[in-house]
Residue frames as qw, qx, qy, qz and C-alpha x, y, z in Angstrom:
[[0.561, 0.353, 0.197, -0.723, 33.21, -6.59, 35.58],
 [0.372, -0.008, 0.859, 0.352, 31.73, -9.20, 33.66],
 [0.416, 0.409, -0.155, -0.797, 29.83, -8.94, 30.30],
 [0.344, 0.301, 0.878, 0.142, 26.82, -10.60, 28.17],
 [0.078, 0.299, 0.632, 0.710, 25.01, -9.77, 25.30],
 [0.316, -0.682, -0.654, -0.082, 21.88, -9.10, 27.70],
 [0.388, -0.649, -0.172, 0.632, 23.86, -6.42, 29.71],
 [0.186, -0.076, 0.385, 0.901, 24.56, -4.61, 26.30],
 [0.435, 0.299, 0.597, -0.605, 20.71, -5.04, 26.01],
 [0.588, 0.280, -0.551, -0.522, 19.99, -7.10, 23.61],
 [0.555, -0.147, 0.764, -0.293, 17.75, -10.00, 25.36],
 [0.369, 0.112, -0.754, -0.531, 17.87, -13.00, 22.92],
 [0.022, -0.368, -0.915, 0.163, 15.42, -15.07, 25.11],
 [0.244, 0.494, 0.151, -0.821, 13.05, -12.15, 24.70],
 [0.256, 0.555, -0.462, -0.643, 13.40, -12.91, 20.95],
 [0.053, 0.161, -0.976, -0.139, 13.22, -15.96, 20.95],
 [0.152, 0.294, 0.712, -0.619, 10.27, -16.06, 22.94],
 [0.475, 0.577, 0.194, -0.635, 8.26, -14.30, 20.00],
 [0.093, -0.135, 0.953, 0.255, 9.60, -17.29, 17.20],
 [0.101, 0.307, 0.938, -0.126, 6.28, -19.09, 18.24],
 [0.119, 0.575, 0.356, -0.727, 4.26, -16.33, 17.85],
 [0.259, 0.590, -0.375, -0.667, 5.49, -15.19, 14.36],
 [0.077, -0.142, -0.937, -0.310, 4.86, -19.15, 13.44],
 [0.238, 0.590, 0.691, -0.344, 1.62, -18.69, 14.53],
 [0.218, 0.719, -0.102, -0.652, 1.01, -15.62, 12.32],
 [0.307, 0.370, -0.657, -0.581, 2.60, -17.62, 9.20],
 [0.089, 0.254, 0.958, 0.105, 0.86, -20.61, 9.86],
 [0.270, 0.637, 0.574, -0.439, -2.35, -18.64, 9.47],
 [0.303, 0.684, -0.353, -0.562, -1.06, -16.82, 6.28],
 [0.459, -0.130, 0.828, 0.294, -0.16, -20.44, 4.35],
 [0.695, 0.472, 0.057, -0.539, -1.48, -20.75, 0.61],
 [0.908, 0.287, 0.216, 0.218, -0.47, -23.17, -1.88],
 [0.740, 0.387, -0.233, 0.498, 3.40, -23.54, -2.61],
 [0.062, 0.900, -0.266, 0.341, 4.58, -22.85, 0.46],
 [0.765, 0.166, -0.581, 0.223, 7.09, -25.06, 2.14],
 [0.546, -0.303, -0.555, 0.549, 7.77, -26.12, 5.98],
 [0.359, -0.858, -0.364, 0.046, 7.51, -23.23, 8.55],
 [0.040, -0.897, 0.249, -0.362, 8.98, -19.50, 9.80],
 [0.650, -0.675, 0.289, 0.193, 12.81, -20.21, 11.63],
 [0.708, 0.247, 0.291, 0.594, 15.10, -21.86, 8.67],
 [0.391, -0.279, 0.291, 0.828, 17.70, -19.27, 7.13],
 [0.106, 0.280, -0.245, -0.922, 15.10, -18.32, 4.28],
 [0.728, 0.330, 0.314, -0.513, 11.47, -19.06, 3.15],
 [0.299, 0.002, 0.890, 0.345, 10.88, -22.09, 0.99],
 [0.410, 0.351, -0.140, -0.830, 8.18, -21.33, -2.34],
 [0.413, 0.169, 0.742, 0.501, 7.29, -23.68, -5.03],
 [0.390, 0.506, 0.104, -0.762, 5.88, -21.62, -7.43],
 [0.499, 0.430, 0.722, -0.211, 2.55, -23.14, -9.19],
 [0.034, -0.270, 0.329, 0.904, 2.58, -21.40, -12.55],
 [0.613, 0.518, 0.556, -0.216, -0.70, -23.49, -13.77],
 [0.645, 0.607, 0.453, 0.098, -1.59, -22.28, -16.84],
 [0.139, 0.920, -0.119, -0.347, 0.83, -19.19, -17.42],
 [0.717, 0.646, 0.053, 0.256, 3.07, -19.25, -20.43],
 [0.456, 0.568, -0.201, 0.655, 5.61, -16.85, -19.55],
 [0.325, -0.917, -0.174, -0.154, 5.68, -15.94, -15.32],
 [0.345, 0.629, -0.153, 0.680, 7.08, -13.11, -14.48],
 [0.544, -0.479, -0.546, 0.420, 7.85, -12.36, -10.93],
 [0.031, 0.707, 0.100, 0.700, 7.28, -8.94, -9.76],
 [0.535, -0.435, -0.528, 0.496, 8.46, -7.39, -6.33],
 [0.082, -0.835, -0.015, -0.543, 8.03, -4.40, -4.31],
 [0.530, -0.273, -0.525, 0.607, 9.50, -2.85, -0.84],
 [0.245, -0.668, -0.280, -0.644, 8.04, -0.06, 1.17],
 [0.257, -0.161, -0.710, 0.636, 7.71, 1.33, 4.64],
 [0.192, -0.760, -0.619, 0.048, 5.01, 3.47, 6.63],
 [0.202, 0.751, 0.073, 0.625, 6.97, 6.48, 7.13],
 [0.022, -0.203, 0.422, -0.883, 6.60, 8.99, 9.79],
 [0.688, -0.426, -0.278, -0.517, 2.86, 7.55, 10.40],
 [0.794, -0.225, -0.554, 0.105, 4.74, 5.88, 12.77],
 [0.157, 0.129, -0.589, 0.782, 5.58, 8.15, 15.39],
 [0.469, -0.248, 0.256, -0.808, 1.68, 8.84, 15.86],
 [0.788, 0.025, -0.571, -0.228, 1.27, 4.62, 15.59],
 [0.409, 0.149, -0.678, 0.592, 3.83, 4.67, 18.66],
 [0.256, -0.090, 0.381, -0.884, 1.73, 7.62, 20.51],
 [0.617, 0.058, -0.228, -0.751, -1.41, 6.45, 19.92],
 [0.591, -0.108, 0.749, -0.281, -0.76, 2.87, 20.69],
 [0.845, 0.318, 0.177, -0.393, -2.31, 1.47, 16.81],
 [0.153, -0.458, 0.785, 0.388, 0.85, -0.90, 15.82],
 [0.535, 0.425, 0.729, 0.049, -2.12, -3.22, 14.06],
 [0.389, 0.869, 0.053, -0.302, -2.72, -0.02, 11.90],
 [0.178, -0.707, 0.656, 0.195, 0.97, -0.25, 11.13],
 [0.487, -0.042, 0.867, 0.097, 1.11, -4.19, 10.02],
 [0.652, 0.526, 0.537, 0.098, -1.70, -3.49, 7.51],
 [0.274, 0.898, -0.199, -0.281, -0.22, -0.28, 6.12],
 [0.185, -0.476, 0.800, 0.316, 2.98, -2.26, 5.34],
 [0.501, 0.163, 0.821, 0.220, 1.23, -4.95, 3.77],
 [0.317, 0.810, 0.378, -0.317, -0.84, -2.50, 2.12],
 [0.163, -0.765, 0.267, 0.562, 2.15, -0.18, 0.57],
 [0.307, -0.359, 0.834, 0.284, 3.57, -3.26, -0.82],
 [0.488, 0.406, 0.773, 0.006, 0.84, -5.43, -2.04],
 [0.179, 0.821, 0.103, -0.532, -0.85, -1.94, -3.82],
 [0.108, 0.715, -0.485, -0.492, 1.89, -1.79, -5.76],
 [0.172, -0.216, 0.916, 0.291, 2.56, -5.11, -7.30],
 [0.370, 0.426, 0.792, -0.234, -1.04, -5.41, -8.48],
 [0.193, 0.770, -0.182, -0.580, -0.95, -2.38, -10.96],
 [0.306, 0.497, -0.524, -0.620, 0.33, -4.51, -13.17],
 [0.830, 0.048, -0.304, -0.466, -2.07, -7.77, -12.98],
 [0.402, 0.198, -0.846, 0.290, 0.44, -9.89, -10.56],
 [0.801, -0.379, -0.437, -0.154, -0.86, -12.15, -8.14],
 [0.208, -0.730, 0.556, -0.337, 0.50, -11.71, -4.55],
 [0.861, 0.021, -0.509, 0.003, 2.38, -14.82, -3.59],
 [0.716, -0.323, -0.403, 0.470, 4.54, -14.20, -0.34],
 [0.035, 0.908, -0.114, 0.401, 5.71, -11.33, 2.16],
 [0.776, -0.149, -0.271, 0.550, 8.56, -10.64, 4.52],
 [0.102, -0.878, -0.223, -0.411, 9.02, -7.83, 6.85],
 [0.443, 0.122, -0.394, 0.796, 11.90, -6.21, 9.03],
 [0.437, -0.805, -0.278, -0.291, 11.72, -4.54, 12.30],
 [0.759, -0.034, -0.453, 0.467, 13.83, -2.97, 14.22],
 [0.361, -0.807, -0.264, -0.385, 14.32, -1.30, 17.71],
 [0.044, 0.621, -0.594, 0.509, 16.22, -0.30, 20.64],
 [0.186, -0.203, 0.882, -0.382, 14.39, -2.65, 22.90],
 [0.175, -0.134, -0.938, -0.268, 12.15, -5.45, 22.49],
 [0.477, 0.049, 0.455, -0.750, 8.51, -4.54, 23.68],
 [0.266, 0.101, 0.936, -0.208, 6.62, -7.86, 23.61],
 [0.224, 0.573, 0.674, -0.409, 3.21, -6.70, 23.27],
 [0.268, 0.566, -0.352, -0.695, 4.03, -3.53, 20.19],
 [0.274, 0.552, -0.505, -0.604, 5.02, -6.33, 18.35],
 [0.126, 0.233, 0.961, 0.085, 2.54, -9.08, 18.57],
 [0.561, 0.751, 0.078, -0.340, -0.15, -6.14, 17.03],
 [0.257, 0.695, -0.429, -0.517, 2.10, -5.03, 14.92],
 [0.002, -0.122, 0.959, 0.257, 2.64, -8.93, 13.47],
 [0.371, 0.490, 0.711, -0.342, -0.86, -9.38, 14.33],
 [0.410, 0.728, 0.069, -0.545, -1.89, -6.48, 11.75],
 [0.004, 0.573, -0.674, -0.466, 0.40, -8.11, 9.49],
 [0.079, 0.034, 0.994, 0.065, -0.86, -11.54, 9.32],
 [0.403, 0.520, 0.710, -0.252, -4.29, -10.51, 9.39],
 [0.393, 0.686, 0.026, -0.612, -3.71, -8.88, 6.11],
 [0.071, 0.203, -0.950, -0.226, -1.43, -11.32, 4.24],
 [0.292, 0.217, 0.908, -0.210, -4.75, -13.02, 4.94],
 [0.483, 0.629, 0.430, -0.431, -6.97, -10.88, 3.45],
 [0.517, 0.718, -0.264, -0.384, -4.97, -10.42, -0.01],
 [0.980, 0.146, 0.037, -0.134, -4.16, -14.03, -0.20],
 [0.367, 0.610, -0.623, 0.322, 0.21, -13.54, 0.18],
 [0.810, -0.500, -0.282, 0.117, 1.51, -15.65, 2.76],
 [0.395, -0.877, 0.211, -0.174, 3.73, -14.65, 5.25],
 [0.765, 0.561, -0.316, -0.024, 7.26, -16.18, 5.00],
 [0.686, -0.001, -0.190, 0.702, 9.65, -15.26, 7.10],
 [0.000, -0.950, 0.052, -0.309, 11.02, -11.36, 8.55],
 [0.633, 0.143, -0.415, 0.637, 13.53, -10.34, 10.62],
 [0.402, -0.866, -0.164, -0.247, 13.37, -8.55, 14.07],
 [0.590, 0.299, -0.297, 0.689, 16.53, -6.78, 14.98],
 [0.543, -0.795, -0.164, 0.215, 17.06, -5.49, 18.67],
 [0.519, 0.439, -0.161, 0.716, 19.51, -2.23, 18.49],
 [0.465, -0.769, -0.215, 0.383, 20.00, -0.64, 22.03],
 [0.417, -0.359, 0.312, 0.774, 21.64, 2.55, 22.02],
 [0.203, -0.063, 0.303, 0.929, 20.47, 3.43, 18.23],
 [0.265, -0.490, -0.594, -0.580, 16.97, 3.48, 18.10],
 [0.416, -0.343, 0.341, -0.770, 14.96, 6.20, 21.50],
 [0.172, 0.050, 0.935, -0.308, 12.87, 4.00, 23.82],
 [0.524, 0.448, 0.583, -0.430, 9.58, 2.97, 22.76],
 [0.430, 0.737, -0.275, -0.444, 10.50, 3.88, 18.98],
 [0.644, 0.027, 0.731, 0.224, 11.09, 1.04, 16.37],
 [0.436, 0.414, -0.284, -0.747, 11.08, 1.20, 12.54],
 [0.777, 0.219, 0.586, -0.075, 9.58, -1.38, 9.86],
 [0.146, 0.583, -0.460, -0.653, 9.97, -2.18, 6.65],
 [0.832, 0.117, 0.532, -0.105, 8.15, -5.02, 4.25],
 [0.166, 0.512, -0.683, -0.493, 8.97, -6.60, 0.95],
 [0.806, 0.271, 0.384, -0.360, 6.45, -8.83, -1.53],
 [0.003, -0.325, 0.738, 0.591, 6.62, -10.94, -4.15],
 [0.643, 0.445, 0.398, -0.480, 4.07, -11.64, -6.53],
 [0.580, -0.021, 0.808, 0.103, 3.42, -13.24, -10.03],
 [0.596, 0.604, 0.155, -0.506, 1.61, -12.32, -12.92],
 [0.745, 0.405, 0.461, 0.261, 1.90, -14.21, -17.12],
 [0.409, -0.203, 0.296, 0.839, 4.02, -12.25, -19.27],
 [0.058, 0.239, 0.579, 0.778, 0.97, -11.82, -21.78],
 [0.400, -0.469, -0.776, 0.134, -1.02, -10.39, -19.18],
 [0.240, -0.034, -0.119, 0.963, 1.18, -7.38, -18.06],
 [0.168, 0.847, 0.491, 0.117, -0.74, -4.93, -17.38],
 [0.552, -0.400, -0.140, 0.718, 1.47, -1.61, -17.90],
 [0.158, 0.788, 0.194, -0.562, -0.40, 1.16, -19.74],
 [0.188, -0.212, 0.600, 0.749, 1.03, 0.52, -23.20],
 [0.064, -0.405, -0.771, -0.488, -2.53, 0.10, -24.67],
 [0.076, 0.741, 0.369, -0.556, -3.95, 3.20, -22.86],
 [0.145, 0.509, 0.530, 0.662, -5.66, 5.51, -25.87],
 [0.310, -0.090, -0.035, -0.946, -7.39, 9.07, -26.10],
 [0.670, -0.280, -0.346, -0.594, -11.28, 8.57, -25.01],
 [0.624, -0.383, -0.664, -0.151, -10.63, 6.12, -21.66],
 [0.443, -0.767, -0.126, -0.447, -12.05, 6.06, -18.46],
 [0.261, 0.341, -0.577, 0.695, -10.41, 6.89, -15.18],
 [0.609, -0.584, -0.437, -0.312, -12.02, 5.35, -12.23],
 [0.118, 0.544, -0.666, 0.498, -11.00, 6.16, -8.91],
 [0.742, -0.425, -0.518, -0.024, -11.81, 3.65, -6.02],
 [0.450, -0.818, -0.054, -0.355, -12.04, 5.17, -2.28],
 [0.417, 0.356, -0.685, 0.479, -9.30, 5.27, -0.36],
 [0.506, -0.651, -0.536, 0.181, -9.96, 4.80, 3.77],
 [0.304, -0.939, 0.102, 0.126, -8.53, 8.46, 4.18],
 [0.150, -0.892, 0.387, 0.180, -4.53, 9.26, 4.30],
 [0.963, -0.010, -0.072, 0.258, -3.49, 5.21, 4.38],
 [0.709, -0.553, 0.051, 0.435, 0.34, 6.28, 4.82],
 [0.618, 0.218, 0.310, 0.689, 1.82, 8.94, 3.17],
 [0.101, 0.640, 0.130, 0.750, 2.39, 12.61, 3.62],
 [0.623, -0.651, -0.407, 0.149, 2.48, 12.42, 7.24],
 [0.541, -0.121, -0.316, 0.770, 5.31, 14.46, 7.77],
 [0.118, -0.363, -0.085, -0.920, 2.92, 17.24, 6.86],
 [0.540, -0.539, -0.600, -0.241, 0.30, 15.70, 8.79],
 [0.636, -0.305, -0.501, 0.501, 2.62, 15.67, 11.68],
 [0.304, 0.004, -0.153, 0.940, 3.59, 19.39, 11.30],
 [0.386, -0.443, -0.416, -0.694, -0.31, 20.34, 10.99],
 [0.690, -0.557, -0.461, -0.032, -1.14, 18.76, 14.38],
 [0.521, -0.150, -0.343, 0.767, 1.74, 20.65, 16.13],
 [0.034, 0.050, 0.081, 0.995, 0.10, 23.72, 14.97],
 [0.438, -0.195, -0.078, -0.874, -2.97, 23.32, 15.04],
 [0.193, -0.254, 0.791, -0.522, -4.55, 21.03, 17.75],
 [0.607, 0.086, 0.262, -0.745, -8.02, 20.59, 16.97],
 [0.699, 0.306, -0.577, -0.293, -7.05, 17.95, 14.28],
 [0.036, -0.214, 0.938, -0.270, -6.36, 15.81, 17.16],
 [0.566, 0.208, 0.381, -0.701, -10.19, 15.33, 17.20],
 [0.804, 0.478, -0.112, -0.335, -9.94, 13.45, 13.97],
 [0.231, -0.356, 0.896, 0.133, -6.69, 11.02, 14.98],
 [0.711, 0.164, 0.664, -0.164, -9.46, 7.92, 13.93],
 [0.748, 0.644, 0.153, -0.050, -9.54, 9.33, 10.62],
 [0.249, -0.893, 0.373, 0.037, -6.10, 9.66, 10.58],
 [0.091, -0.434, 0.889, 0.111, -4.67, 6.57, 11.30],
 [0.899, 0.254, 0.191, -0.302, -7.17, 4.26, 9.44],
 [0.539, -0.218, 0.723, 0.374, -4.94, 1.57, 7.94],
 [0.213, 0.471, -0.531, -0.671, -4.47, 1.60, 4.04],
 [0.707, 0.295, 0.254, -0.591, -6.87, -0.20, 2.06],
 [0.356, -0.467, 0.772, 0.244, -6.27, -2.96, 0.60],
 [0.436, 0.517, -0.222, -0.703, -7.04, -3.36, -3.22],
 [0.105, -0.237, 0.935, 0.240, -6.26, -6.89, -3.92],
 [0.281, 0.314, 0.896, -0.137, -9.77, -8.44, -4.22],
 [0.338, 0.740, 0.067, -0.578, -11.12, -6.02, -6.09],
 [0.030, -0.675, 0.618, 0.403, -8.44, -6.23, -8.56],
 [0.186, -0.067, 0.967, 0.159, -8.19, -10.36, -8.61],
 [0.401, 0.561, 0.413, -0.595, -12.22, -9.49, -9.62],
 [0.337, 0.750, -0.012, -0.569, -11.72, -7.92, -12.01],
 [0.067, -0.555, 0.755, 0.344, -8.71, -9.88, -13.37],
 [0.332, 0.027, 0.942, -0.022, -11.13, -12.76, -13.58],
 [0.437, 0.679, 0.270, -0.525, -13.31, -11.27, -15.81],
 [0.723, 0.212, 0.361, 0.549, -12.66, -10.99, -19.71],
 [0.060, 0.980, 0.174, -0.072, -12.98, -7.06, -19.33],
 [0.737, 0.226, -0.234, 0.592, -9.37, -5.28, -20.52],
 [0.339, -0.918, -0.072, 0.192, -8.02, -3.11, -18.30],
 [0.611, 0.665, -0.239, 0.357, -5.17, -0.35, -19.66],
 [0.316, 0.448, -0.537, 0.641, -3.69, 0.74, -16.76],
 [0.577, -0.745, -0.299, -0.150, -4.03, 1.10, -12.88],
 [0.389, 0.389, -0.360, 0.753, -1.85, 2.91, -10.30],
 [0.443, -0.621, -0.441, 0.472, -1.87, 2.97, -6.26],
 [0.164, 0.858, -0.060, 0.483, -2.12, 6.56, -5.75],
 [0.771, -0.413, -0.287, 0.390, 0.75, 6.25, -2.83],
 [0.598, -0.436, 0.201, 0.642, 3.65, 8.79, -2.91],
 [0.188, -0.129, 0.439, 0.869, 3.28, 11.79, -4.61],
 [0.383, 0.394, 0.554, -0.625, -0.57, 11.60, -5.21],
 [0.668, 0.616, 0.364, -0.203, -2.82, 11.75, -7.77],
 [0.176, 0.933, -0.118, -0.290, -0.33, 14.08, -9.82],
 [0.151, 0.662, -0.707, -0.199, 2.39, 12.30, -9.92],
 [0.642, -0.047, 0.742, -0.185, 1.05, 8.34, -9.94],
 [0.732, 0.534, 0.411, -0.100, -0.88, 8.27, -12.84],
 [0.278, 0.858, -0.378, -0.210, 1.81, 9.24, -15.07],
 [0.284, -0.489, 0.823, 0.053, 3.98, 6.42, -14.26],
 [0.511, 0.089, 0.836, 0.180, 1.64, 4.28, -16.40],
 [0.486, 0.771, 0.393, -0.121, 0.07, 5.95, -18.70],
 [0.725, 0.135, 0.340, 0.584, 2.19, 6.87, -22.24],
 [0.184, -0.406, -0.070, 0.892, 4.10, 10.36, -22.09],
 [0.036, -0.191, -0.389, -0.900, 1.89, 11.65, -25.50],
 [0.394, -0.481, -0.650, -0.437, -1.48, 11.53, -23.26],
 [0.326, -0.350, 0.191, -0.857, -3.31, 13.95, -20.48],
 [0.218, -0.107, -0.922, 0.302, -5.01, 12.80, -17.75],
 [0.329, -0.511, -0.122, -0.785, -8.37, 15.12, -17.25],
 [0.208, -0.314, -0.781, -0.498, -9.65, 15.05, -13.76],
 [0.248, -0.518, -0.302, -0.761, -12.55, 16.04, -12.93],
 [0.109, 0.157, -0.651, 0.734, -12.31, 17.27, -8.97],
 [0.595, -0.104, 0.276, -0.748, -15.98, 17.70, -8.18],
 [0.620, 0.121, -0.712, -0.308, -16.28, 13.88, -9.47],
 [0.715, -0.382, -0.584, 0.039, -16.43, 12.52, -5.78],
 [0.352, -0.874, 0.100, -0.318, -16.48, 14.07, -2.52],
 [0.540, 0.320, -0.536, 0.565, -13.04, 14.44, -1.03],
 [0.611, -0.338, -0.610, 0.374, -12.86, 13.65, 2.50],
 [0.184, -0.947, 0.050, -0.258, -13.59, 16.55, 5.21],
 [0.740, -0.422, 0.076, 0.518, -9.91, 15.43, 6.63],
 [0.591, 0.268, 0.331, 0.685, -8.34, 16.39, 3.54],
 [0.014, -0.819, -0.426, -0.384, -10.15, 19.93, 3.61],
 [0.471, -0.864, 0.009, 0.178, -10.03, 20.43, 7.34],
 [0.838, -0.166, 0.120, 0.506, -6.36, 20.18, 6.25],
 [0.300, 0.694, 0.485, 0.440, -6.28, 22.20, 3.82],
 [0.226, -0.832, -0.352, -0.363, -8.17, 24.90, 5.25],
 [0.678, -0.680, 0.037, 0.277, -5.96, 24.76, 8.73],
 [0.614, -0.269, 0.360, 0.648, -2.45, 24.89, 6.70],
 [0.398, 0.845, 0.046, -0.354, -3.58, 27.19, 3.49],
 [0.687, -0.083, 0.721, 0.042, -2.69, 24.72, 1.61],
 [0.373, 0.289, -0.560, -0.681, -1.97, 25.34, -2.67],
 [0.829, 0.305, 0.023, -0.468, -4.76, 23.24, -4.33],
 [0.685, 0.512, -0.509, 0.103, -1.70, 21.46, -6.32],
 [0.029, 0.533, -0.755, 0.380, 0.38, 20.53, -3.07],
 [0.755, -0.166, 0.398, -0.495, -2.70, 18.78, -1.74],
 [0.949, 0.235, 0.082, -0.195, -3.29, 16.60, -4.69],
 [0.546, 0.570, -0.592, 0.162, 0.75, 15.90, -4.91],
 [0.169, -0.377, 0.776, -0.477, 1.18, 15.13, -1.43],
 [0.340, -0.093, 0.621, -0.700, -2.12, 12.98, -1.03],
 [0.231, 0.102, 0.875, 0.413, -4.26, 10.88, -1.97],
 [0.268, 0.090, -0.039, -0.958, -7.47, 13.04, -1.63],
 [0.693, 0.019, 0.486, -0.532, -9.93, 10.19, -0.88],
 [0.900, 0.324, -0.194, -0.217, -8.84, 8.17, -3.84],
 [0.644, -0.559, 0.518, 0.071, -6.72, 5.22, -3.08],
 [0.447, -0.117, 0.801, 0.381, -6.53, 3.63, -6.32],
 [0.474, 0.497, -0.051, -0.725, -7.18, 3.96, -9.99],
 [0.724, 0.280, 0.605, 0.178, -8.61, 1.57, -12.88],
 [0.176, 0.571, -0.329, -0.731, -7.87, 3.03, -16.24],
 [0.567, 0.296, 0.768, 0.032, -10.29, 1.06, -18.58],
 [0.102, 0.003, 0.597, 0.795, -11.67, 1.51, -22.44],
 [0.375, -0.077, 0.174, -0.907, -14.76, 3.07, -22.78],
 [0.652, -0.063, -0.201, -0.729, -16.35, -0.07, -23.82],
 [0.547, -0.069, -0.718, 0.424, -15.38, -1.87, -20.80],
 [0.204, -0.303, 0.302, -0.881, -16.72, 0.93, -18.48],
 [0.686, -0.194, -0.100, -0.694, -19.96, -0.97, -17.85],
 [0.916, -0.058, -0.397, 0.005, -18.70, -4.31, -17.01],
 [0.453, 0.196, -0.473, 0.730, -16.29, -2.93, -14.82],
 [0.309, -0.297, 0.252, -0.868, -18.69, -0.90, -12.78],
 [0.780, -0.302, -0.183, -0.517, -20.94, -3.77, -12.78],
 [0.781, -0.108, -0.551, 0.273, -18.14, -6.26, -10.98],
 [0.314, 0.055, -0.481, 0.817, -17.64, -3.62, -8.54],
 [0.476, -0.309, 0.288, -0.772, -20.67, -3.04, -7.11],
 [0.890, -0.213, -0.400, -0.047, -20.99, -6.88, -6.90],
 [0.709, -0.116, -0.496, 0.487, -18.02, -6.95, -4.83],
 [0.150, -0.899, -0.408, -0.047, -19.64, -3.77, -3.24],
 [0.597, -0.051, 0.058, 0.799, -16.67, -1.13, -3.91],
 [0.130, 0.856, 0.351, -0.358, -17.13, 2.27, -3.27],
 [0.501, -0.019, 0.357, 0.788, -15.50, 4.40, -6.49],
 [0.362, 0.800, 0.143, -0.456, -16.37, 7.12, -9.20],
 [0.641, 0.476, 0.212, 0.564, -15.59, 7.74, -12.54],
 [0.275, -0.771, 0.013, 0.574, -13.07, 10.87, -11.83],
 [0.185, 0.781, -0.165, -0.573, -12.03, 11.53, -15.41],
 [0.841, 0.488, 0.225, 0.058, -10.69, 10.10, -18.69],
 [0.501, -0.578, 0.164, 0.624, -7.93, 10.40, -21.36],
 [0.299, 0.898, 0.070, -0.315, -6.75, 13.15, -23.75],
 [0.773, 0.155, -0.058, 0.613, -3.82, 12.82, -26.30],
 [0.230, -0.760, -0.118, 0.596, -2.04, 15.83, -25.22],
 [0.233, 0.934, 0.137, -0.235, -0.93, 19.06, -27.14],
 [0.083, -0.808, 0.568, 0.134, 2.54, 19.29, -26.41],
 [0.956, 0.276, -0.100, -0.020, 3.76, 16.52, -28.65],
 [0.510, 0.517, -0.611, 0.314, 7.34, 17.09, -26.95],
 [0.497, -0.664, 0.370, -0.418, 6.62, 16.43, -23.17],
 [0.241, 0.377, -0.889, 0.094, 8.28, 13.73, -21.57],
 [0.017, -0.174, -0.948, 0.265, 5.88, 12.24, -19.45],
 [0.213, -0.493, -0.661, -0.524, 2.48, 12.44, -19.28],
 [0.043, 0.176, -0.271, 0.945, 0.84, 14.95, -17.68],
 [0.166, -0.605, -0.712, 0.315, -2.83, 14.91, -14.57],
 [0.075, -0.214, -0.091, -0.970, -4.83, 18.37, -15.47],
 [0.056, -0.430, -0.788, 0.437, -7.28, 18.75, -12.52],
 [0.114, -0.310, -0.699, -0.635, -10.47, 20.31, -13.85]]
């Protein structure tokens, strides 16, 4: 019996074959300082620093989760591509950095052609919309350890921002506001409950669209805002862990978050959940984002100039609450009191 790499099933012409493709994708993602083209051993940068003083490079990594077994069923691997860029980007913007490049792993039991020209497709067409180019990734064929039709992902950004720029909640104070801007629904996170909610209870299948809406992507908003001379203390993707536990990570441990739940109407997904799983009030707003996808934490007398660049750049948001120094002058971290 003879043996090849293809009989173990792992078809590098297969792979190859999608090369051209994934240039195509980065050649459509290109921005200033990026060098020659997707195949070499590792993306080339130059990085443009213009006017900054002190830059600071700032990365993030991130997958989609378990949204991806109903991305598989469902057929919505484009949904997939932006949620990755989405996870990633989200995050590296919180603190006033500029997205500059992305790179993104994939891997599966057998190459399926068509999954993963969406699934690059959704990629590239978001790298596009938050101005990161596309670099480079890596698509890894594993027969044998990954079921048929089942693949995972994983991305990873880098981004920029001036040292004297930071933004990281050290100049958040008693008295400011807490805006929340609109999430598109779930974006990716808490699915395993999602998943275990649809086993039980069926009817939610009626609402897959809201479901798997792809994670919103905050960058333009943001670079808005950044361009403005308005200060801004803090912001925080509300990803992992929700409202409850996000906004803590930037805001300083001697100060309360207040807020105020009736402040914007929270999605009838989130409810129907809810309601179907008898759901604790708290578990929601840890597990979820609850229709807010992202948050601005601004000084009150910034509140107006900040509302007014975001209905130019027609953002849907609310003011959802504000901060409080807190009571307990020993807590470690700062603490989200939902009202």
């Amino acid at each position: 019996m003879k043996f090849d790499y293809k009989s173990s099933g792992v078809d590098i012409e297969k792979a190859n074959s999608l090369v051209d493709y994934y240039k195509e994708c980065g050649e459509k993602t290109k921005r200033p300082g990026v060098l020659g083209s997707i195949g070499g051993f590792g993306g080339l940068f130059k990085l443009d620093v213009g006017e900054m003083k002190n830059p600071i490079l700032v990365s993030s990594t991130d997958g989609v989760g378990t949204k991806l077994d109903l991305a598989i069923k469902y057929n919505k691997h484009e949904v997939v591509g932006q949620d990755l860029v989405g996870m990633c980007v989200n995050d590296i913007i919180t603190c006033g950095a500029q997205p500059l490049f992305f790179l993104d792993y994939l891997a599966t039991g057998k190459l399926e052609e068509e999954t993963i020209k969406d699934l690059l497709l959704g990629v590239s067409d978001a790298c596009v919309e938050v101005e990161c180019a596309l670099m480079g990734g890596e698509t890894a064929e594993m027969p044998g350890f990954y079921p048929k039709g089942k693949y995972d992902v994983a991305g990873f950004c880098v981004g920029v921002v001036d040292q004297d720029k930071i933004i990281d909640g050290s100049k958040c104070s008693e008295g400011d506001i807490v805006l929340g801007l609109k999430s598109n629904g779930i974006h990716s996170n808490g699915f395993s409950l999602v998943r275990k909610l649809l086993e039980h209870y069926p009817e939610l299948n009626e609402q897959m669209n809201d479901i798997m809406k792809p994670t919103k992507l905050y960058w333009k908003t943001v670079k808005a805002l950044l361009n403005t001379n308005v200060e801004i203390s803090a912001m925080a993707h509300i990803t992992g862990g929700g409202i409850l536990e996000n906004i803590p990570r930037v805001i300083p441990k001697n100060l309360d978050c207040i807020i105020e739940e009736n402040s914007w109407d929270i999605p009838n997904i989130f409810t129907q959940m809810q309601r179907l799983g008898n759901i604790d009030r708290e578990e929601m707003f840890r597990t979820f984002n609850m229709g807010i996808g992202y948050i601005l934490i601004v000084p009150e007398q910034y509140q107006r100039t900040v509302e007014t660049v975001l209905v130019k750049e027609n953002v849907d948001y609310n003011k959802i609450g504000y901060l409080k120094r807190s009571n307990n002058e020993h807590q470690q971290e700062a603490q989200v009191k939902i009202i």
